[in-house]
SERO-4910 file (N, C-alpha, C, O; in steps of 0.05 Angstrom, whole numbers):
BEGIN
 pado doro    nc1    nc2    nc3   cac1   cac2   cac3    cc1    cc2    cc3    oc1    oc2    oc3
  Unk    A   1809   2035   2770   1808   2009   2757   1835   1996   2756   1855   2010   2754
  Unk    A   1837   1969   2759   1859   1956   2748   1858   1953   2722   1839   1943   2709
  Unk    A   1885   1963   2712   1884   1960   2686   1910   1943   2671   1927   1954   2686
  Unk    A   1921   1930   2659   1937   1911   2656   1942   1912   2621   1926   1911   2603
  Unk    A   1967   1914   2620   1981   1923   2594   1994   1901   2580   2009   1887   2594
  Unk    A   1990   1894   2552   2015   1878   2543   2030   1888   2527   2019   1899   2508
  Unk    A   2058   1889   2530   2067   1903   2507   2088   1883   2498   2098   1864   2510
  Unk    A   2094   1893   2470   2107   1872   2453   2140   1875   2450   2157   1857   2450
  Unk    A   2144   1903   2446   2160   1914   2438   2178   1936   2455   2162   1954   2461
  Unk    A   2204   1941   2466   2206   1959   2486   2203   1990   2474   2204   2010   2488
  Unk    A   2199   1989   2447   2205   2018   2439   2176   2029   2432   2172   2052   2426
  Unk    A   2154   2007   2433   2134   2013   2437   2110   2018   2456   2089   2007   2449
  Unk    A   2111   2028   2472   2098   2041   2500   2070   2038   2495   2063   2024   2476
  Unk    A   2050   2050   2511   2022   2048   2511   2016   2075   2512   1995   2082   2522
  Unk    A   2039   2099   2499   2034   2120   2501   2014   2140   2516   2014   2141   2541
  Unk    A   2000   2152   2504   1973   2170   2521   1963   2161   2541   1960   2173   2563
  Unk    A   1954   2129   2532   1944   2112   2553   1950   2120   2586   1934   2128   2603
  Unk    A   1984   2115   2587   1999   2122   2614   1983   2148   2624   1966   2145   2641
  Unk    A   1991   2177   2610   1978   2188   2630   1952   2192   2631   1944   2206   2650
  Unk    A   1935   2181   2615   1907   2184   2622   1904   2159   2644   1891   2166   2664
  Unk    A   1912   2139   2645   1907   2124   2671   1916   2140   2699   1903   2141   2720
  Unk    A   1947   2156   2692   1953   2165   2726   1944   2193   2731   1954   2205   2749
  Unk    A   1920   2206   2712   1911   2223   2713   1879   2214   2730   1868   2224   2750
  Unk    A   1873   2199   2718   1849   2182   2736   1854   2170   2760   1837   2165   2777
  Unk    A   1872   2168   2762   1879   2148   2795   1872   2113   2792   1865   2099   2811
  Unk    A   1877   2105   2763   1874   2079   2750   1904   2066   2761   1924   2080   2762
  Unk    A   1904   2036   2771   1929   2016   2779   1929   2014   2755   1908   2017   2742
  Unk    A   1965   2009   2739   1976   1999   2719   1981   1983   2730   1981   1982   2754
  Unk    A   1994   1954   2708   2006   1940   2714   2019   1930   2682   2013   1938   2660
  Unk    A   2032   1916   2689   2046   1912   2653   2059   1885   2652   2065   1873   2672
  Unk    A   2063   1871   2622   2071   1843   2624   2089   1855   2600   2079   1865   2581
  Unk    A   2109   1855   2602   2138   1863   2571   2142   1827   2567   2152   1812   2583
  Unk    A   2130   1821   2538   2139   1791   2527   2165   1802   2508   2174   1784   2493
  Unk    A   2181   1833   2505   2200   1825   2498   2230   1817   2515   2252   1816   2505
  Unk    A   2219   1813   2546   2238   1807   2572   2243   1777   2566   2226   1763   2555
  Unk    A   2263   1771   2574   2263   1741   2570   2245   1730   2597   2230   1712   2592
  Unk    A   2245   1736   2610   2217   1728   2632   2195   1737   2636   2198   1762   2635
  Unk    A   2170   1730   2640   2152   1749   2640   2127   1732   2655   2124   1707   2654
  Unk    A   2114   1746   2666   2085   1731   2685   2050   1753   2670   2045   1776   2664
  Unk    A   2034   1729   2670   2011   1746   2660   1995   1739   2690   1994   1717   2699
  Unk    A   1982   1762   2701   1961   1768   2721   1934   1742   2718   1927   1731   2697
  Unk    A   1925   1739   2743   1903   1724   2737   1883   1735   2727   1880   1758   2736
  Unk    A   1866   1728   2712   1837   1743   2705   1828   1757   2722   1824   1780   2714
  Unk    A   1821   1751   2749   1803   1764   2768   1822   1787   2783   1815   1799   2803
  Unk    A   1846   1791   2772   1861   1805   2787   1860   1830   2766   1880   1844   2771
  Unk    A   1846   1841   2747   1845   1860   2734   1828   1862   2727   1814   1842   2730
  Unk    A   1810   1894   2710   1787   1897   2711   1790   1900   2681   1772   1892   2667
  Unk    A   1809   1910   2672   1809   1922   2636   1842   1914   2628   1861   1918   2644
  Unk    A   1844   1901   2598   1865   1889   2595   1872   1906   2559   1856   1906   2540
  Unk    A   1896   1917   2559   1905   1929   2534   1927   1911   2525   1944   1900   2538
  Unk    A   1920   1911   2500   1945   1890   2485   1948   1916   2461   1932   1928   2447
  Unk    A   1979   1919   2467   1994   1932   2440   2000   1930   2419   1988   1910   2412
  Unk    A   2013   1938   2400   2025   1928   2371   2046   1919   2377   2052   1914   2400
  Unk    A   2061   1915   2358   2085   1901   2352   2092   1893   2323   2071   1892   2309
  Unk    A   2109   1889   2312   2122   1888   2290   2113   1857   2283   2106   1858   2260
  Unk    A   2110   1833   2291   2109   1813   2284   2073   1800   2282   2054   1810   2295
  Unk    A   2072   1779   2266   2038   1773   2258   2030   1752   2284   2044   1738   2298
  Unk    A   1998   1758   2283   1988   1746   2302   1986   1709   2298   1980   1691   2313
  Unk    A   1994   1712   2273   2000   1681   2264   2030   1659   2265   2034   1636   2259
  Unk    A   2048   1682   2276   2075   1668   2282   2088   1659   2291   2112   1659   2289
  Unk    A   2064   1642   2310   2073   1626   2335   2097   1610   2334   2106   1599   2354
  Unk    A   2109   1607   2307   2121   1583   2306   2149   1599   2319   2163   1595   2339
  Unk    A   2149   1616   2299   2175   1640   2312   2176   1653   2341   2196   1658   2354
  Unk    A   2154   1656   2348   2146   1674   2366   2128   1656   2386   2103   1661   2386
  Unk    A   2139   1633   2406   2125   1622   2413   2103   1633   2448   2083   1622   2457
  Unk    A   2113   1649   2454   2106   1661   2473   2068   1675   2470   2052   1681   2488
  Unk    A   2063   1674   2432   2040   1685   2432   2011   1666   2439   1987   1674   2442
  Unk    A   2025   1634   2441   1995   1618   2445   2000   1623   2480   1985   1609   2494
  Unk    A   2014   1635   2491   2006   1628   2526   1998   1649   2521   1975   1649   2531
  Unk    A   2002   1680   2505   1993   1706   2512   1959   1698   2493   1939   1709   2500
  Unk    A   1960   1686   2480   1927   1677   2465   1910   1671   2492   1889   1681   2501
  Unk    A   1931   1645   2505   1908   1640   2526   1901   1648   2543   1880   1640   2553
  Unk    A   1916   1670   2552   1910   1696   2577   1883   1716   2566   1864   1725   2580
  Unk    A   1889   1720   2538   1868   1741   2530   1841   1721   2531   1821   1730   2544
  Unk    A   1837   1695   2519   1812   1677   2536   1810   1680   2557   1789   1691   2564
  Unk    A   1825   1674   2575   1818   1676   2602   1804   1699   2619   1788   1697   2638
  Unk    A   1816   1729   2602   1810   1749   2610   1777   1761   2595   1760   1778   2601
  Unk    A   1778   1746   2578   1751   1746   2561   1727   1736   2567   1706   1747   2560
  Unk    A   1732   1704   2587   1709   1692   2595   1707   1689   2630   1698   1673   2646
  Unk    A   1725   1723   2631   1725   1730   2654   1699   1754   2653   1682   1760   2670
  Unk    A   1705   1762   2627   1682   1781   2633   1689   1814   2627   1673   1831   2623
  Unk    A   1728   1816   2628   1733   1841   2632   1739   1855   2605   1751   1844   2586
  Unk    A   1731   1880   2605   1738   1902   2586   1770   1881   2570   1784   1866   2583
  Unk    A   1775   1888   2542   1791   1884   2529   1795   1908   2511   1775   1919   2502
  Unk    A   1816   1917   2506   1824   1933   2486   1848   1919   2468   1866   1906   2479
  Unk    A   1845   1921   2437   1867   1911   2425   1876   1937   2409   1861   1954   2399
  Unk    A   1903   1936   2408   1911   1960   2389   1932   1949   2364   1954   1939   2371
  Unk    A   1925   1951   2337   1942   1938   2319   1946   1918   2325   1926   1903   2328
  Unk    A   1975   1905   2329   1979   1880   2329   1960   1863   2351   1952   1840   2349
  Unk    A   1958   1885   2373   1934   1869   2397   1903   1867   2379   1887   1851   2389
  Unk    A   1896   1877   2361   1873   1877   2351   1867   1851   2335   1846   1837   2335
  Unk    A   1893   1845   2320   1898   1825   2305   1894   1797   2312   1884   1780   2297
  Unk    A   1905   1794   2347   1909   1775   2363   1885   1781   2368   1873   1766   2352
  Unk    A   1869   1795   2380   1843   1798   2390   1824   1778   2374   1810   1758   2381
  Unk    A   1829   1793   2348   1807   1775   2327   1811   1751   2327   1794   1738   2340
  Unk    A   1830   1738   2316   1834   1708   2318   1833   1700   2348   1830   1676   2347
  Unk    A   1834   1708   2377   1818   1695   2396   1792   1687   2399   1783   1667   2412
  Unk    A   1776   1710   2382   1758   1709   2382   1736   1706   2346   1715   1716   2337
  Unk    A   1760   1685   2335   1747   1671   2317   1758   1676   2297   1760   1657   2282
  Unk    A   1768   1700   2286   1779   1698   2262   1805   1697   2250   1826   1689   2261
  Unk    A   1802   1708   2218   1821   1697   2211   1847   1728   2207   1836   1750   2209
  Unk    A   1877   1727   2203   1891   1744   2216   1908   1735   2195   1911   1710   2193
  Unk    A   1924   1755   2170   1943   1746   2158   1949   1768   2139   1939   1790   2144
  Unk    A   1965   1766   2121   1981   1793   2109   1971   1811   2090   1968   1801   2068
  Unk    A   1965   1835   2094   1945   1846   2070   1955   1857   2053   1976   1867   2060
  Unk    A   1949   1861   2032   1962   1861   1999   1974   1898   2003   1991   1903   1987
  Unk    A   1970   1911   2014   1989   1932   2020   1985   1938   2051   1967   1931   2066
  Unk    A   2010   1955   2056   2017   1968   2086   2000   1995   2088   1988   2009   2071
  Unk    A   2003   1997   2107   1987   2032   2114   2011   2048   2138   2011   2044   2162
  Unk    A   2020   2057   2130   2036   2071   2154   2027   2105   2144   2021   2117   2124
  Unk    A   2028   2110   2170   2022   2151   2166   1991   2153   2183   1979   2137   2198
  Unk    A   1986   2187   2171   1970   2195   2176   1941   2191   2158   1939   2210   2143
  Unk    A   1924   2177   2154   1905   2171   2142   1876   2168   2155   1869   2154   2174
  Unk    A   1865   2181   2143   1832   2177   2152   1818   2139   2153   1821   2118   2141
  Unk    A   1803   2151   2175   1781   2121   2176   1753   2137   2187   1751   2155   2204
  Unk    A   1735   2123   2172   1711   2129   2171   1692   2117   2200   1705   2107   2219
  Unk    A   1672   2118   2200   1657   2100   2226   1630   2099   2194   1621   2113   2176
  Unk    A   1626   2059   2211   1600   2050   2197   1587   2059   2205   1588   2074   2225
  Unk    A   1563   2048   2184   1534   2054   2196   1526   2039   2224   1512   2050   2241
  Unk    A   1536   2012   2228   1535   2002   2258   1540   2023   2274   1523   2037   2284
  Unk    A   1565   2027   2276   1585   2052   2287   1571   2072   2310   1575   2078   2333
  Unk    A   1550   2078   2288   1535   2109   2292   1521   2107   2320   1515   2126   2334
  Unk    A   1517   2080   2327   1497   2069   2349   1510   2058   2374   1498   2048   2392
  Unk    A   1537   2061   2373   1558   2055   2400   1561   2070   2413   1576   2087   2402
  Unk    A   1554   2077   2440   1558   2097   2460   1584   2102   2461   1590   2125   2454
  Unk    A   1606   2084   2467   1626   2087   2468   1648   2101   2459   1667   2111   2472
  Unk    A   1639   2101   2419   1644   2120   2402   1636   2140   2393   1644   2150   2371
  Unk    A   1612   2154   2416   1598   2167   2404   1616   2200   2405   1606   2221   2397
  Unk    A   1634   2198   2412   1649   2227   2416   1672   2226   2398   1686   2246   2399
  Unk    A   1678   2211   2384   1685   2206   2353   1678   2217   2330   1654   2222   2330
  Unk    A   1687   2223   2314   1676   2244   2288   1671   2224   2275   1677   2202   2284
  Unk    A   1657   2227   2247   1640   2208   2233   1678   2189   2212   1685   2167   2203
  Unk    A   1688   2213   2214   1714   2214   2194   1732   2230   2218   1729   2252   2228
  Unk    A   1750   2211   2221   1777   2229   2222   1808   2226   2224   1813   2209   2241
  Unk    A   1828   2235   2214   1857   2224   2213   1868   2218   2232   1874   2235   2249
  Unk    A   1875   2191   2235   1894   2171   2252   1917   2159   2251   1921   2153   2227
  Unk    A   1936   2153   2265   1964   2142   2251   1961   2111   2260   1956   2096   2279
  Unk    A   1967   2110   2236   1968   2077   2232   1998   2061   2225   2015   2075   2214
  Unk    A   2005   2035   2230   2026   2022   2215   2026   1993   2224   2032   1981   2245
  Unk    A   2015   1984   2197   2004   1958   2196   2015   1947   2169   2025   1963   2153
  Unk    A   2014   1925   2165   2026   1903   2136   1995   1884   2139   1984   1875   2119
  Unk    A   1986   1879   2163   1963   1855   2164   1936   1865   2171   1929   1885   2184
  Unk    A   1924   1848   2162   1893   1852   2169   1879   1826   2179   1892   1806   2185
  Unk    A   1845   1830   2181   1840   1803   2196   1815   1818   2181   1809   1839   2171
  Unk    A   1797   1777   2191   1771   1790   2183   1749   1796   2203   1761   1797   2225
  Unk    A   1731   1800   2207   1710   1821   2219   1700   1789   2239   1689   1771   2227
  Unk    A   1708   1787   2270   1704   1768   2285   1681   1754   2275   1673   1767   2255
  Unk    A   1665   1731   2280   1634   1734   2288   1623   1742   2307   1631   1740   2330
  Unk    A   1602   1753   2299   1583   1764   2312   1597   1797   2330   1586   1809   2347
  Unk    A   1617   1801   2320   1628   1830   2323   1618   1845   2305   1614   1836   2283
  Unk    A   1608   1887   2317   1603   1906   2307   1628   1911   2289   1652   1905   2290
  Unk    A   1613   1924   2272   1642   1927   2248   1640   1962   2257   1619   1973   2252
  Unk    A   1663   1978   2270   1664   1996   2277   1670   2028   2255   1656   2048   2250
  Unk    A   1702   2015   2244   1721   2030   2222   1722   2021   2195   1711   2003   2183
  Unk    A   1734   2036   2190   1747   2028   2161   1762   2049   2145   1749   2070   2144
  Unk    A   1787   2049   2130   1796   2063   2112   1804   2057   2087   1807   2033   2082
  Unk    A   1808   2070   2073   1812   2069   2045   1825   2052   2039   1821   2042   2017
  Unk    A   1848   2039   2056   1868   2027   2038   1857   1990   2058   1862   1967   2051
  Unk    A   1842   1999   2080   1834   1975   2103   1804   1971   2115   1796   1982   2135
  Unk    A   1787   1949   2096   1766   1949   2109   1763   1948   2137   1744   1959   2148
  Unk    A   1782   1934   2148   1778   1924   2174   1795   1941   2195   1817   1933   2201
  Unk    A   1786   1967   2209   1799   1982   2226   1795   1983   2258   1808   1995   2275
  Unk    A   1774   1967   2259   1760   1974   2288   1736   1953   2287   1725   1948   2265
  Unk    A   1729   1941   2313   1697   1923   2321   1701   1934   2349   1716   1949   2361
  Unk    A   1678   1917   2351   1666   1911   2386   1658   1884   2384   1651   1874   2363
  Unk    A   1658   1869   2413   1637   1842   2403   1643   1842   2439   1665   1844   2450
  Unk    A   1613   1839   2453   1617   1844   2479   1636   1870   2490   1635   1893   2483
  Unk    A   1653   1859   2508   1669   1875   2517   1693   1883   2509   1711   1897   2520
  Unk    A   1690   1870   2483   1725   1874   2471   1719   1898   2448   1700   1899   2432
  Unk    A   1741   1913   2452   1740   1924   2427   1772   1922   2414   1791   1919   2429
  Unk    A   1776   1923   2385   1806   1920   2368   1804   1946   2350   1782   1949   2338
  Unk    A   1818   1960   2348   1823   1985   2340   1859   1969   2322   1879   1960   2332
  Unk    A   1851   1972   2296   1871   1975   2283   1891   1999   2279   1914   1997   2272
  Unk    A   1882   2013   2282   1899   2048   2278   1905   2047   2312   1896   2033   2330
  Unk    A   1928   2071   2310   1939   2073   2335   1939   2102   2347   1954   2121   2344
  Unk    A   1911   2095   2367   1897   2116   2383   1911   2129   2401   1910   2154   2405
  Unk    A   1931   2106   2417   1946   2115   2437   1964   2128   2432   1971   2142   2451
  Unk    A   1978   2130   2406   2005   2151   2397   2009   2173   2404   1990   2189   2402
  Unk    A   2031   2180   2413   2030   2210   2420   2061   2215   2415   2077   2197   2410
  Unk    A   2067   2239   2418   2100   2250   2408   2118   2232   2403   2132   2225   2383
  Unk    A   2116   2223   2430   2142   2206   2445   2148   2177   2431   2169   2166   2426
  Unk    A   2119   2170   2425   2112   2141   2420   2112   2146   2386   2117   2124   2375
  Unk    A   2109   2163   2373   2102   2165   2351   2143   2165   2338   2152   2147   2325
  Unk    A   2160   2191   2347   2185   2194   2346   2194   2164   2363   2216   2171   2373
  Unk    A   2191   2141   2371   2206   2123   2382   2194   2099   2358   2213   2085   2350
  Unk    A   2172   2092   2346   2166   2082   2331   2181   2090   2302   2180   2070   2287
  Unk    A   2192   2110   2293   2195   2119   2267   2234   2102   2265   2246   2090   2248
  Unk    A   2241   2111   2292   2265   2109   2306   2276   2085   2297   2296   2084   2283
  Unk    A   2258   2062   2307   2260   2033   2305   2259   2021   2281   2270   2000   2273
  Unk    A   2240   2038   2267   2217   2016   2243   2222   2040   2216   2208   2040   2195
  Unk    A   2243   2059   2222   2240   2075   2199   2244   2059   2171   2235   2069   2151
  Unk    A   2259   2031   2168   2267   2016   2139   2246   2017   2131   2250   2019   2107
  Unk    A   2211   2015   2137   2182   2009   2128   2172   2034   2111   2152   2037   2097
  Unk    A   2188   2048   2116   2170   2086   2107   2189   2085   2078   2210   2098   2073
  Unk    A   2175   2065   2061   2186   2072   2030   2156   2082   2020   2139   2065   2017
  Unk    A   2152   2104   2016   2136   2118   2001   2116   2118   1972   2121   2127   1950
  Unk    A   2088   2100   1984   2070   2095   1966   2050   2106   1976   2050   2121   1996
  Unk    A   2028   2097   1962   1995   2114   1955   1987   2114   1993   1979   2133   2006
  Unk    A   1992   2090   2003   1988   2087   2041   2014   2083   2058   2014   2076   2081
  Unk    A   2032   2090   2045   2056   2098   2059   2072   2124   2058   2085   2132   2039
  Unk    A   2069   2138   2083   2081   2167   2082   2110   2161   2086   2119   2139   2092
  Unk    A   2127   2192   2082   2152   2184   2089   2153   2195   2118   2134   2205   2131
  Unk    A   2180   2190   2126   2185   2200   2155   2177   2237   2157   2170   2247   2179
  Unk    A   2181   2253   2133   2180   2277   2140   2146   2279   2137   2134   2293   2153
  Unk    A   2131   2265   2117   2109   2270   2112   2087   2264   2140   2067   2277   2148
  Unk    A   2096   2246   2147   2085   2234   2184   2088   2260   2205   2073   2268   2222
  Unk    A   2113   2269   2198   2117   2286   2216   2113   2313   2218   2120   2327   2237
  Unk    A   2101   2318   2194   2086   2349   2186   2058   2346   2198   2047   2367   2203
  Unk    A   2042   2319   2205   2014   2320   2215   2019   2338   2241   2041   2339   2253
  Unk    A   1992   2355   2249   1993   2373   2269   1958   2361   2281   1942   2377   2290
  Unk    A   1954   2336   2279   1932   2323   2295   1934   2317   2328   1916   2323   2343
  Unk    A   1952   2309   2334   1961   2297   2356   1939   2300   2379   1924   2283   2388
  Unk    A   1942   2329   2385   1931   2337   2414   1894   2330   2408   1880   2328   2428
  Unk    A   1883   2327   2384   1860   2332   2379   1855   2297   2377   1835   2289   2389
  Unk    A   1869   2281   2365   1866   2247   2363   1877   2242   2397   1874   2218   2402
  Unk    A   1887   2253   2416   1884   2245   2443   1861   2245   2461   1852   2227   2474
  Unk    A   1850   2273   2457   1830   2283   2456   1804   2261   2456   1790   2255   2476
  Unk    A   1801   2249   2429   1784   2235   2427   1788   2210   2437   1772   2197   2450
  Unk    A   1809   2202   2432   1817   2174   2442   1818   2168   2477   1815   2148   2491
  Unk    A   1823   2194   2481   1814   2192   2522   1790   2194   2527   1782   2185   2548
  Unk    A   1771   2206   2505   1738   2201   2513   1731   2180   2514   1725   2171   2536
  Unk    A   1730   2163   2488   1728   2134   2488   1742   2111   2510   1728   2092   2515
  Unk    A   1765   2113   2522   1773   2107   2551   1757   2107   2570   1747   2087   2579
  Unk    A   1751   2136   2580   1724   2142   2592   1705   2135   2593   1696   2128   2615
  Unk    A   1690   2133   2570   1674   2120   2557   1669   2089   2571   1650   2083   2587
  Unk    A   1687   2076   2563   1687   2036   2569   1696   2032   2590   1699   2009   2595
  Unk    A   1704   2049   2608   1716   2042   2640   1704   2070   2653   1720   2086   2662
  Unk    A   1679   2076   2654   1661   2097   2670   1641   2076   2683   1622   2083   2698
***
């Protein structure tokens, strides 16, 4: 498959993603909006499109003006027809392309924390190699609300809104793709955020989880899964 990456941030990668694509024999391709230049692919020139996190809100165009041309690429790629994946901040953007609303939620979630799957949930092929419950690393400040006419997928304790589907898109608020590399380059950058409350671990507490290989695990099925 062609597969086509956005990333926001240079210290934030598409982790696992990478080698489960060059383990498949999947084309990457990638758009970095933190280059001062940058080109987005035509629709028909990719089959599945991932948008990453990033530190900044899907509402900050004013600062961040580069996000209404990257808004209009994810339409384009939308009423093209092709697979979408959003992750965190791509989830965020996802939603408000596709209708809703995207803005600051009354606490952060960073760490290792459980999210549940709805009762919708239970009925998605895609997720079906997913545990009903299980711990994910997350690091978010914002939330959004549940598209229209999107499956409401996730949810955790501290975040109703963790995960949908609606067609071909899916937004995954927690961050599936994390792995060593990506997890120690995130802490690196963004450690000032890890002040320690009821949904915020500290840096040592993040880094005692021993999930990793088992949340790749699942998160390459679901890959599988939407591009089989």
């Amino acid at each position: 498959m062609r597969i086509h990456i956005v990333q926001h941030l240079e210290n934030e990668n598409a982790g696992c993603i990478l080698q489960w694509a060059q383990k498949r024999s999947h084309q990457l391709s990638c758009t970095y909006l933190f280059q001062q230049h940058f080109e987005f692919p035509a629709a028909d020139d990719l089959d599945m499109l991932i948008i990453l996190g990033g530190t900044m809100g899907a509402y900050e165009e004013e600062k961040f003006p580069w996000l209404s041309t990257e808004k209009n690429f994810i339409r384009q790629v939308i009423a093209a027809k092709r697979i979408v994946l959003g992750i965190c901040l791509g989830s965020q953007i996802l939603a408000e392309v596709l209708g809703s609303r995207v803005y600051p939620h009354s606490k952060k979630e960073i760490g290792f924390f459980p999210v549940y799957k709805t009762e919708a949930a239970i009925h998605e092929d895609a997720i079906a190699g997913m545990p009903a419950s299980w711990t994910v690393f997350h690091w978010h400040g914002d939330t959004f609300d549940l598209p229209p006419g999107a499956v409401h997928l996730f949810f955790s304790d501290a975040c109703s809104q963790q995960g949908f589907k609606k067609g071909k898109c899916f937004g995954f608020q927690f961050h599936g793709e994390v792995n060593d590399e990506l997890l120690h380059s995130m802490i690196v950058h963004e450690r000032n955020e890890l002040i320690k409350s009821d949904h915020v671990q500290t840096e040592a507490g993040i880094l005692s989880y021993k999930v990793m290989d088992e949340n790749i695990h699942y998160f390459n099925n679901f890959l599988d899964q939407i591009t089989k």
